[in-house]
Every structure is written in structure tokens, then in C-alpha cells.
C-alpha positions in Angstrom: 48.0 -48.8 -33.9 46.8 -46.5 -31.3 43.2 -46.4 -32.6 43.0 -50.2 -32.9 43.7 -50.5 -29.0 41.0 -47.8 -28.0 38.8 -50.1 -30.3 40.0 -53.3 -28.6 38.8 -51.1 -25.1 35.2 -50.2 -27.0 34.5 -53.6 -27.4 35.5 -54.5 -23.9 33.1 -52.1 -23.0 30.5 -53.6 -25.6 30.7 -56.8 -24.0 30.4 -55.2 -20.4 27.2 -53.9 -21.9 26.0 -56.7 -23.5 26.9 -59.1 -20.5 24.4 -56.5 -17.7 21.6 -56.9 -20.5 21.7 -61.1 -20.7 21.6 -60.8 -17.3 18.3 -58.2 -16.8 16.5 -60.4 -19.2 17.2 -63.6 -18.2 16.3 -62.6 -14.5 20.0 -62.9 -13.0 20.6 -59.9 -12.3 22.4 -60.4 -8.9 25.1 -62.1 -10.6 26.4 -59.0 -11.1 27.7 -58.6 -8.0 29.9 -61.4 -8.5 31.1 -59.9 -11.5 31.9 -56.6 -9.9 33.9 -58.2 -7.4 35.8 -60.1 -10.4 36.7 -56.7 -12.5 38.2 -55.3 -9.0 40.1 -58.7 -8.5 41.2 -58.7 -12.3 42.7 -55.3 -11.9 44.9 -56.7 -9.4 45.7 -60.0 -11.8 46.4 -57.2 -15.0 49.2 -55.5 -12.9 50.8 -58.6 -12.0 50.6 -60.0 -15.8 52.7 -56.9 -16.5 54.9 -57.3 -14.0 55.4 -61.2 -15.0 54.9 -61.4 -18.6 56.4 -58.5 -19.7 59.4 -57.3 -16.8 59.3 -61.5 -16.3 59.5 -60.8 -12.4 57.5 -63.2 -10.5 55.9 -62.5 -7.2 53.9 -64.4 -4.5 53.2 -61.0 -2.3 50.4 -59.3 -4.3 47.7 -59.9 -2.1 49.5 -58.2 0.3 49.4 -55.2 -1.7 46.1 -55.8 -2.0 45.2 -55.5 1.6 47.4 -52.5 2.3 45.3 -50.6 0.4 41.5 -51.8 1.7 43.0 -51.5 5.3 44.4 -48.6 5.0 41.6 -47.2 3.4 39.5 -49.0 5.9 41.2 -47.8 8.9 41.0 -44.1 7.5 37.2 -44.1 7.4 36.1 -45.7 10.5 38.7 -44.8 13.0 37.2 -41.7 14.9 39.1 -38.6 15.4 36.5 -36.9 17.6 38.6 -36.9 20.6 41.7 -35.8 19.0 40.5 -32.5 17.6 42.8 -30.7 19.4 46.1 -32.9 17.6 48.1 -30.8 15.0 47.7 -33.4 12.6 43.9 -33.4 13.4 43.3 -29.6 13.1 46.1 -29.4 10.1 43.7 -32.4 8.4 40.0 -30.5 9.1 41.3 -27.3 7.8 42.3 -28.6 4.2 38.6 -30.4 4.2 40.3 -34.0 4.8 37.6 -34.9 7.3 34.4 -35.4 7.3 31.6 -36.2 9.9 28.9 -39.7 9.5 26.8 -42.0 11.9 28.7 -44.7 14.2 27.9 -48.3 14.0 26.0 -47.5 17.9 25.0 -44.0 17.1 26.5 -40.7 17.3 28.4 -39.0 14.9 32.2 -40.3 13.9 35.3 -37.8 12.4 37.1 -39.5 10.1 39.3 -38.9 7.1 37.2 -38.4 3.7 37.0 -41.9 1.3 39.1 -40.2 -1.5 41.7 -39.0 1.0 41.9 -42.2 2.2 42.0 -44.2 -0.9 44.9 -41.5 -1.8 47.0 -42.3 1.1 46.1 -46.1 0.8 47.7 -46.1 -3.0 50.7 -43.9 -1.9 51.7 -46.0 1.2 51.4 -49.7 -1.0 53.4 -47.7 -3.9 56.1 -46.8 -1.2 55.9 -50.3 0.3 56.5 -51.6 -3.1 58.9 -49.3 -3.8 61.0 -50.1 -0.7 60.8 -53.7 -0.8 61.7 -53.8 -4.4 65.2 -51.8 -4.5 66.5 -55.4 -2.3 64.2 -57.6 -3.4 64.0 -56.9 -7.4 67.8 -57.9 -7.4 66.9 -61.7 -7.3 66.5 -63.7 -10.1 64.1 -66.9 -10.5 62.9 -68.6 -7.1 65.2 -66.5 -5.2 62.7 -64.0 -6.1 59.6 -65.9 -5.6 60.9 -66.7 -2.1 61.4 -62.9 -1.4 57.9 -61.9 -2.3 56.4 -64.9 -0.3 58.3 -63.2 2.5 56.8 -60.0 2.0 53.4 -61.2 1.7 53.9 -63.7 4.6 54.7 -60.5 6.8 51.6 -58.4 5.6 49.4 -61.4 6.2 50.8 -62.0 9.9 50.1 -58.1 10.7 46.9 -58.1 9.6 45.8 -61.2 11.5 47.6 -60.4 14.4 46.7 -56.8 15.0 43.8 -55.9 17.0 43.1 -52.1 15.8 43.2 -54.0 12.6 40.6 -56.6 13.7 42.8 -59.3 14.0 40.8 -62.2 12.6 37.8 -60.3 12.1 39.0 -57.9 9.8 37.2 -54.3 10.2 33.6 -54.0 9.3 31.3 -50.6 8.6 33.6 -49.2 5.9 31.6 -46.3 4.5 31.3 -45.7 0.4 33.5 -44.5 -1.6 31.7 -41.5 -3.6 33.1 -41.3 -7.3 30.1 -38.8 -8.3 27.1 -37.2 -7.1 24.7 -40.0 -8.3 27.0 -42.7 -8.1 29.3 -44.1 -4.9 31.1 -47.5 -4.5 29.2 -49.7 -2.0 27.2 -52.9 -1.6 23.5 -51.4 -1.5 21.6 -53.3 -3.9 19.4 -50.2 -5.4 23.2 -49.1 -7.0 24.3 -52.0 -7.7 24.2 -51.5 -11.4 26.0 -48.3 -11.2 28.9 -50.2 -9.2 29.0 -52.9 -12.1 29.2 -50.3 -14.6 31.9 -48.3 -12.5 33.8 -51.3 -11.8 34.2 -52.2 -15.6 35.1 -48.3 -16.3 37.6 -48.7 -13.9 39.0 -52.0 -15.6 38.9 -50.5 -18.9 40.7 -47.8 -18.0 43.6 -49.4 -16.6 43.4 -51.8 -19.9 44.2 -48.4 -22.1 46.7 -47.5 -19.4 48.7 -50.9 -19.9 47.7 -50.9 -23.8 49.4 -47.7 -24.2 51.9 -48.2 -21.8 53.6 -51.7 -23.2 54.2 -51.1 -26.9 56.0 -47.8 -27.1 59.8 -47.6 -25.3 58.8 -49.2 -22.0 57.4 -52.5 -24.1 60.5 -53.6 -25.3 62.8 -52.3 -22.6 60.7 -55.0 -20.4 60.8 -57.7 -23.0 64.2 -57.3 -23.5 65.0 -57.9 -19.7 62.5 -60.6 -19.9 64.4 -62.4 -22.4 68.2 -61.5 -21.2 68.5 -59.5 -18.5 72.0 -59.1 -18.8 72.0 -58.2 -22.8 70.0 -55.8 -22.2 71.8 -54.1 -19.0 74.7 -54.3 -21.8 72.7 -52.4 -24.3 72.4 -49.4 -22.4 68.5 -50.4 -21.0 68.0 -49.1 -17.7 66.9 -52.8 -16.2 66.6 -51.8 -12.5 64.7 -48.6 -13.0 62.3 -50.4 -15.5 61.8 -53.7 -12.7 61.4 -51.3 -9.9 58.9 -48.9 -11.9 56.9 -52.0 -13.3 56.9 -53.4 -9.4 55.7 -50.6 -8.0 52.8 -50.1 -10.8 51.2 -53.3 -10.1 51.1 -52.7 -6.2 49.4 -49.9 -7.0 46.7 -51.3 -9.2 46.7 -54.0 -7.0 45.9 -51.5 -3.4 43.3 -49.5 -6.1 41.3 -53.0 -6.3 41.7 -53.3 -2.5 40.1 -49.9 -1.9 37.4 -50.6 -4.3 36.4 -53.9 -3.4 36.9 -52.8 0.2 34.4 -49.8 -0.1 31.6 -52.3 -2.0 31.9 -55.0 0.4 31.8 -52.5 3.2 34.8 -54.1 5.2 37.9 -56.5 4.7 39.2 -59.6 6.7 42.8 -61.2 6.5 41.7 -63.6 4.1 42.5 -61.0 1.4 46.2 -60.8 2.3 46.9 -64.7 2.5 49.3 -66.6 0.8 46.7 -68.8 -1.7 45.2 -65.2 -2.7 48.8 -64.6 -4.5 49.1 -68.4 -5.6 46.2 -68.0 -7.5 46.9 -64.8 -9.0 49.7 -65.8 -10.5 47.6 -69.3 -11.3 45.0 -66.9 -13.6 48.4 -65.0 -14.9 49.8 -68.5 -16.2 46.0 -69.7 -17.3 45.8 -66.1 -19.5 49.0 -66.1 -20.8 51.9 -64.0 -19.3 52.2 -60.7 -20.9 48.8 -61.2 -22.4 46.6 -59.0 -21.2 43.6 -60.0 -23.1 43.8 -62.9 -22.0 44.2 -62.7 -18.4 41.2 -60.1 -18.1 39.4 -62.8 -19.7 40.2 -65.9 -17.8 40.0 -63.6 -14.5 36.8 -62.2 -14.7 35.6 -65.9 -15.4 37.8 -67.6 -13.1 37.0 -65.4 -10.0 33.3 -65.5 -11.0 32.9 -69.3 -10.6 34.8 -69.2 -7.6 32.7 -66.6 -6.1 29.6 -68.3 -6.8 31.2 -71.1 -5.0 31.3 -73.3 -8.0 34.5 -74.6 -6.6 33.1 -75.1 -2.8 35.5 -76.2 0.0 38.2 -77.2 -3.0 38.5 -73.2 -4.5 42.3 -73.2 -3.1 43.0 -77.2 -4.4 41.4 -76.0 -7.7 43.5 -73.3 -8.4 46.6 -74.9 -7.1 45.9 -77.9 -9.8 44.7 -75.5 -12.3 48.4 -74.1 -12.2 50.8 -76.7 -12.0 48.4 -78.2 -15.0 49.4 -74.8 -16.7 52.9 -75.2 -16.4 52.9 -78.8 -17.6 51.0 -78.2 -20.6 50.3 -74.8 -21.6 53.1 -72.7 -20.1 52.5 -70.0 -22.8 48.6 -70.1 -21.9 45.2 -72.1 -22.7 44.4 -69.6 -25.3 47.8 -70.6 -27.4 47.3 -74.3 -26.1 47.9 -76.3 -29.4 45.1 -79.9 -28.5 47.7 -82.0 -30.7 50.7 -80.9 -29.2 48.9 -81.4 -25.5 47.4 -85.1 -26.6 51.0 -85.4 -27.8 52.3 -84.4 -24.3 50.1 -86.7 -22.3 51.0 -89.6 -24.2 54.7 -89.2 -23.8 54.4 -88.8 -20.2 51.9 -91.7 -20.2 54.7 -93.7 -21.5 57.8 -92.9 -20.0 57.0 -95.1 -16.8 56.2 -97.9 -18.5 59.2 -97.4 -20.3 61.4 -96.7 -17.8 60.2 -100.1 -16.0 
């Protein structure tokens, strides 16, 4: 069983492969930029299937995980600490090698905290977010829940627009790279860019083999069983708050590793990432993939997000998704790759007919 998921992961990584060669041959090469961008913004999307599909939790607030990391991550590298050497904090941070000097924006050299410090603190503080918010929040059931995590998002959203060492509308701009070796670093510079695809997919296969290996043993049917009844399996001795809160806090922090990723290779991050139709359509590529499958929602993701970011969708990319889900729910609530085309023409014609009937 075990061996057949690490193969399921090798040809993942086959495809990954094969897909960067279509595209060096057939000229397109910069198109893998957009697919870079889609394997950080499907890690995000795999955490949340888990949380849905599996722990059947819904929320509408993981953008807003998603932005708590690239901010804070953001923040971290390009606020200067020059003139607050002489701070505790400051001195306590340069003595452990925390901080690190590089050129301003205007010239001169800035201090600020090293990228994999701050992508550290950026991942602890959304996993304590999420692990605050959830203790309350994880307690409601259905839309009850939905409406909690809209709240949560709603608030992260609102501080980011409206806070001006943030960068208010503007978002913050000139965020260094993020080095991951010493011939490889996460940016936008188009001389690495096929070392950032190839790290981008790593990273996505990695947390596919995570999840793999995390679903089927115990935890898998512990959160299937409080997806199906909750309160059966509170009765059978399952642990269903500890499982919801763990599971919550899991895909925040996939979802703030995307956010520092993506932050780092597009150099900066605006508002936009925290906004409510960034969750909707999340949880639109969940229900298009197939809760709890995670195949599937890697796959529908990376595509989704791709066309999107080539602007396939133009001015409409937030009416398309919007559609795309309520279409979902109507017809294919377990996902297009289990759709059944008899059982969906034979869905359409009933509805078809029940006005005409009805008059």
C-alpha cells in the first residue's frame, strides 16, 4: 500500500518532468511560470481538500491563511532594523545569526531578519492563528461554520488593506528570495526560473506523500468517521475535536507555506491574496476535484489556476469560478472526475421539466 503511494508521487513527478520538456520544445517555456504559481496555489487547495473532504469542515477563510504567511514573511525581509540595533530583541536576534544585511530599494544596505527565519515565524504565527480561531470556531456545524470562517477571513482581508506598514492597497513590494540551496533560491528572475518550477513541484509532491501517508492509517478514518457522523463517532471513543482542530490547523499551515513561496517568487504581495473570492474559489477547485480526493484536486488546480493565470478567463475569472461551483454542487457534488454523463443528461432533463410541469 505504502509503495503504491510513493509510485503514485513518482509519476507525479514524471509528469512534472515530462510537462517542462513539451514545453522547451514546443518554444513555451515561459508558461512555466504560470505553472509555478499554480503548484504553490494547489498546495493551499490540497490542505483545504483534507480539511473538507476528509474532517468535512468547510471554510471560506483560507486565503487569509494564505496572506498571513507571505506578509509576514514579507514584512520580516524588508522591514529594516538598522536603527534598532541597540533593541534586546534586535541584538538577541543578530547573535543567533537571525539577521542578515542586503541592498535597499534607494541604496544602502538594509538589516532584516533572514528568508528562512521568516518563513519559520510566518508558518508558526498562521498555525497559532488557526489554532486559536479553531478551538471556538471548529464547534459549528454546516453554514454556521462557513459563516465563521468568512468572518475570519473577512478580518485578515480588512487588516491587510487597511494597514499602512502593510501597504494598505499596495501590498509590499522588494521581497528578497528565499534561498532553498546554494545553486537554487525562490524568486522571479527568469535565468532560474526552471529551477523554481522544478522546486515548486518538489514542494507539491512532498506535501502529496505527506497527506498520502497521513490519511489512510488511524487519522484516515477517525476523519471519515466524523465526516459521516460526527456524533457516532464522539460515541465511539474518537477524539473528534482534537482530530478537527489538528486537521484545521494543518491546512493553514500548507496554506501560509504557499503564501511564503509564492510571496518570495513574485517578489511582493497585495491584498488581493487575502480576499473573500480567493477562498470561494478554493473551495470551487475542492468541489470540481472531488472532496477528499486528492488526486483530483491537484489535478483540476494546477489546470484551473493555470488558465486563470494566463487570463483565459479575463475580467469574468471571479464569475467563472463562482458558476463553475454552484454547477458542481448541482450536478457533480462528488466531483467531475466521478461525474456519471447519463446520470447528468438525466439531471438536466428533470429540472428542464419541472417548470413546465409545475405550470
Amino acid at each position: 500500500m505504502r509503495s503504491a503511494r510513493y509510485g503514485q508521487v513518482a509519476i507525479f513527478v514524471a509528469v512534472a518532468v515530462a510537462i517542462q520538456i513539451a514545453a522547451v520544445l514546443g518554444g513555451k517555456e515561459f508558461l512555466l511560470t504560470q505553472v509555478t504559481m499554480s503548484a504553490y496555489y494547489t498546495l493551499v487547495v490540497l490542505g483545504l481538500s483534507l480539511l473538507m473532504g476528509d474532517a468535512g469542515q468547510i471554510s471560506l477563510g483560507h486565503a487569509g491563511f494564505f496572506a498571513i504567511g507571505g506578509y509576514t514573511s514579507a514584512v520580516l525581509t524588508t522591514w529594516d532594523l538598522g536603527l534598532r540595533r541597540g533593541d534586546t530583541l534586535v541584538a538577541a536576534l543578530a547573535r543567533i545569526g537571525a539577521l542578515t544585511t542586503r541592498p535597499g530599494l534607494y541604496g544602502g544596505q538594509l538589516l532584516v531578519v533572514q528568508p528562512w527565519m521568516a518563513m519559520v515565524c510566518a508558518v508558526a504565527l498562521a498555525g497559532a492563528v488557526a489554532f486559536v480561531v479553531g478551538i471556538p470556531v471548529l464547534k459549528l456545524k454546516g453554514h454556521y461554520l462557513a459563516m465563521a470562517t468568512l468572518g475570519v477571513g473577512t478580518i485578515i482581508y480588512s487588516i491587510a488593506l487597511g494597514t499602512s506598514w502593510l501597504g494598505a492597497a499596495d501590498g509590499i513590494s522588494g521581497v528578497p528570495p528565499l534561498p532553498i540551496a546554494p545553486w537554487v533560491s525562490v524568486s522571479g528572475s527568469r535565468p532560474v526560473a526552471l529551477r523554481n518550477y522544478y522546486t515548486a513541484c518538489l514542494l507539491l509532491a512532498g506535501a502529496m506523500l505527506l497527506l498520502l501517508n497521513l490519511v489512510p492509517p488511524r487519522v484516515g478514518p477517525a476523519l471519515r468517521a466524523i465526516h459521516g457522523a460526527e456524533d457516532a463517532a464522539r460515541a465511539m471513543g474518537v477524539d473528534t475535536a482534537g482530530f478537527k482542530l489538528r486537521t484545521f490547523v494543518l491546512s493553514a499551515v500548507l496554506a501560509a507555506i504557499a503564501g511564503v513561496f509564492l510571496t518570495h517568487f513574485n517578489g511582493g504581495i497585495g491584498p488581493s491574496e487575502a480576499s473573500i473570492m480567493k477562498s470561494v474559489k478554493y473551495v470551487a477547485i475542492v468541489a470540481v476535484g472531488g472532496m477528499g480526493s486528492l488526486w483530483g484536486t491537484l489535478a483540476t488546480s494546477v489546470v484551473l489556476n493555470f488558465l486563470s493565470l494566463r487570463g483565459y478567463f479575463g475580467t469574468l475569472d471571479d464569475a467563472v469560478f463562482g458558476g463553475i461551483l454552484i454547477l458542481v454542487m448541482l450536478f457533480a457534488p462528488e466531483g467531475i472526475l466521478h461525474l456519471d454523463p447519463r446520470r447528468l443528461l438525466g439531471a438536466v432533463l428533470r429540472r428542464a421539466r419541472a417548470p413546465a410541469e409545475e405550470a
